[in-house]
C-alpha positions in Angstrom: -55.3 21.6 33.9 -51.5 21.6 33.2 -50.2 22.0 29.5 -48.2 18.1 28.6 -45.2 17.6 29.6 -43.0 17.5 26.1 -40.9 14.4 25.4 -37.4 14.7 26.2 -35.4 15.5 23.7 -31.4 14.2 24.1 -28.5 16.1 22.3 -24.9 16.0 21.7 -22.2 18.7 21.7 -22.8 19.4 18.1 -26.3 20.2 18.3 -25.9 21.6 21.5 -23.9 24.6 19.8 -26.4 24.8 17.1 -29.2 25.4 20.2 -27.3 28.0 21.7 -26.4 30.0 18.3 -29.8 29.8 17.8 -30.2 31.9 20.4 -27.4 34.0 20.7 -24.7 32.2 22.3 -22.2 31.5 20.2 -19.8 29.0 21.4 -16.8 27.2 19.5 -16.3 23.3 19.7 -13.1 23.9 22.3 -15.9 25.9 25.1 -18.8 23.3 24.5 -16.0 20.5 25.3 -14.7 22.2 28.7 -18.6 23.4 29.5 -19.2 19.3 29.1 -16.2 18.3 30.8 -16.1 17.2 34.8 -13.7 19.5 36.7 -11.5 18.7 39.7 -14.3 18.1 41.6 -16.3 15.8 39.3 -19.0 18.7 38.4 -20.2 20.2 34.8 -20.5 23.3 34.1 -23.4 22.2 32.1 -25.5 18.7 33.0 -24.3 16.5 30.4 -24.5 12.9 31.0 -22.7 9.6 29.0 -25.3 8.1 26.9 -25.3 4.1 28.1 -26.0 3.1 24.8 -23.1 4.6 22.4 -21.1 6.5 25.3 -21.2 9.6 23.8 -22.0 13.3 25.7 -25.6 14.1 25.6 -28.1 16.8 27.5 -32.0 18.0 26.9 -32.6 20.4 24.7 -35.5 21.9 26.9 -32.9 22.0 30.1 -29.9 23.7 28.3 -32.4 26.2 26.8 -33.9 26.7 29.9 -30.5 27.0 32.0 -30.1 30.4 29.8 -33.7 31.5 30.3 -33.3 31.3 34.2 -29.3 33.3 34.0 -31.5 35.6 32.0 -34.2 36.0 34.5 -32.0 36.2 37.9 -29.7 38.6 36.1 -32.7 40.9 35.3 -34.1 40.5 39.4 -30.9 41.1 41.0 -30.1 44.2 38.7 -30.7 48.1 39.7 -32.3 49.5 36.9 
């Protein structure tokens, strides 16, 4: 039987840097901003989305977190060592 899948949990920028210092990453406000914002092409560097209800930036905590977990993981495949 599968473990439950946990309940999404939505962040903003603010606690989006606190995620990511809480595991190493230390970002300042001006890299969370451009990692949130769309480039030329419409694309983020991270998947934030406009929340409908108050338009402000939001992601899940368990993707952002996990985004780092699989850089982690391919970096340690495609390495000769």
């Amino acid at each position: 039987m599968k473990p439950p899948i946990p309940d999404p949990c939505y962040i903003g920028l603010d606690e989006a840097r606190q995620v990511l210092s809480d595991i190493g990453v230390e970002l300042n406000e001006r890299q969370m901003k451009r990692a949130a914002e769309k480039d030329a092409s419409g694309n983020r560097k991270l998947p934030f989305f406009i929340d409908p209800i108050d338009g402000k930036l939001r992601i899940e905590k368990g993707t952002l977190v996990r985004i780092y977990r699989e850089a982690q993981i391919d970096a340690e495949n495609t390495s000769k060592y």
